[in-house]
C-alpha positions, 0 to 999 in steps of 0.5 A: 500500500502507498504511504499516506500523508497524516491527517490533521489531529482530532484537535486540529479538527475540532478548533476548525469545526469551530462550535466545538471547540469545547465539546469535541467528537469521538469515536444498551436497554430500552425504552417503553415501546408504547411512549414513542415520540415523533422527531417534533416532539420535545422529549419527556424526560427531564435530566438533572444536572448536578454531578454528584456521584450516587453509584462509586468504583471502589477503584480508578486506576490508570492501565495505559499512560498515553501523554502526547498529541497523538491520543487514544480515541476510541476502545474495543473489548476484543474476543480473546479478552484484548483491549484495542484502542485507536491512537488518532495519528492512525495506530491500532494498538491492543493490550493483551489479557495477561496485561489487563490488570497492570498499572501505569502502563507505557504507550510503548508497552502495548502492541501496535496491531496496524497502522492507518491513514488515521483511528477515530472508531474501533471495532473487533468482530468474533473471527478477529478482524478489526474494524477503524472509523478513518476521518482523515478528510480526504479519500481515506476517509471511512471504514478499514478492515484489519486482519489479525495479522494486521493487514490493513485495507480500506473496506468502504469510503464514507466523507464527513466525519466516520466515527463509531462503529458497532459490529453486529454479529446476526448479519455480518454488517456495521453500524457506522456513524457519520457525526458531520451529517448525522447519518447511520450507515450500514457497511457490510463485511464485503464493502457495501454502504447504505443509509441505515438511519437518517433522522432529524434528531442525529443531525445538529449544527455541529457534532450529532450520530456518535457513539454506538451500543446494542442492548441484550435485547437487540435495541440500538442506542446512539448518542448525541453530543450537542444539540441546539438546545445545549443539550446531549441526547440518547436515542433508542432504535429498535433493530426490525427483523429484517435488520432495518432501523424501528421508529427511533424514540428519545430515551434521554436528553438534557444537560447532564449528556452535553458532550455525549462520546462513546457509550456501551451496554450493561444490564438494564443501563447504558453508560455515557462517556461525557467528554466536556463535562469530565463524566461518566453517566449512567442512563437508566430504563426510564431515561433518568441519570446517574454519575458513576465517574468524574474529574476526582477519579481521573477524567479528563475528557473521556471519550468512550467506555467499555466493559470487559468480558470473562474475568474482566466483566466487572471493568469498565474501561474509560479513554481519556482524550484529553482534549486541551491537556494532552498529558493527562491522555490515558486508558483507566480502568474502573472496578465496581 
């Protein structure tokens, strides 16, 4: 493959975006299905604003110390128990299982699984391939597939700005967010795009579609990361049989989500990464908030969230993008 001149960084990028200089971009269980609300509709949840904490980790500590521009962006729990991670310069790396429960590892430490033209969203499937949202600006721009021995192609072109991916395993596709134009697309293994979800409540004036996650139920989530109104948002889309996109419903909205990044699935919660706000929240079935992480224990403006599996289950691992203090960019890792 040619050598690709670098992108311009994930903060160069968002000075240019201009209205979100603050906020920035990244890189599931559902509402009652009988209270949908049409996109003119205000949402009927209200949420509070106040950071106070009302769920604690008995610890944060900090897996990998990344200072530096380039940043991690994005994270994925892989299916061998490997954490992959997306550095925005354009390296997949991945911290394997046996190192998992270390502290204060070394970007060096890790393992660099592939190099791209950039690495916003990351993504594992069950047979190992690794999938990376690219929001280089120019025909580079969109999905890439890395095989396990860390072969690197371009599997689709998608302009704007790719951000989150979400595999999902029933039908051998991606859900891919596009935050410029708000967009969901479906990208299948073998290179084919389609327009998944296109609705008025992902497109903002700046960054909307963000972050991706599937509850047990099947239902999809996205995030929002600012609206007109200053707030954050939650969606909720129920996946039809035939793997199109139900009537999207807001499940929450309000300040507590302004800056709304990654997000992932646990039991009857989804957990918001909240990157201007240094947070960590969670949204619970009836759509109200709950802060489980802050700036005490260590954010510093966090841009996804994951959970680990197996002997990892009770782990929730927070990137932090550091968007305005790059020496505070780091992987933690949080115990419940």
């Amino acid at each position: 493959m040619s050598e690709v001149p670098p992108p311009p960084s994930r903060r160069e990028f968002i000075t240019g975006v201009g209205t979100l200089s603050v906020i920035g971009v990244a890189g599931c269980s559902g509402s009652n299905p009988d209270s949908e609300s049409p996109p003119s509709e205000e949402p009927t949840s209200e949420e509070p604003t106040s950071s106070t904490k009302s769920l604690t980790p008995s610890s944060v500590e900090t897996l990998v110390s990344i200072p530096g521009d380039p940043v991690p962006e994005n994270l994925a729990y892989g299916p061998d128990e490997e954490l992959y991670f997306g550095i925005t310069a354009g390296e997949l790396r991945r911290v394997t299982s046996d190192q998992l429960g270390a502290r204060d590892l070394a970007l060096a430490d890790t393992e660099q699984v592939a190099s791209l033209p950039g690495a916003i969203g990351v993504e594992t499937a069950p047979d190992g391939t690794a999938y990376v949202a690219v929001a280089s600006q120019d025909d580079s721009a969109g999905v890439w597939s890395v095989t396990a021995d860390g072969a690197a192609d371009q599997l689709v072109s998608i302009s704007g700005f790719p951000n989150d991916i979400l595999f999902d395993a029933d039908r051998d596709r991606l859900l891919v967010t596009e935050s410029q134009g708000g967009v969901i697309y479906s990208v299948t293994t073998d290179g084919t795009r389609s327009t998944w979800l296109d609705d008025d409540r992902l497109s903002t004036e700046g960054f909307g579609a963000n972050g991706l996650t599937l509850d047990t139920e099947g239902n999809l989530y996205v995030a929002v990361t600012q609206t007109s109104e200053e707030t954050g948002r939650l969606l909720e889309v129920p996946v039809t049989a035939d793997g199109g996109a139900g009537e999207p419903t807001v499940l929450s909205e309000g300040e507590t989500l302004l800056g709304a990044d990654g997000i992932t699935a646990r039991d009857e919660g989804i957990y918001v990464a909240v990157n201007s706000q240094n947070l960590v929240v969670q949204v619970s079935p009836d759509g109200s908030t709950t802060t489980v992480a802050d700036e005490d224990d260590g954010l510093v403006f966090p841009s996804d969230v994951t959970f680990g599996s197996g002997q990892q289950r009770e782990k929730l691992f927070v990137c932090d993008f550091a968007n305005q203090s790059s020496e505070d960019g780091a992987i933690l890792r949080a115990e419940f």
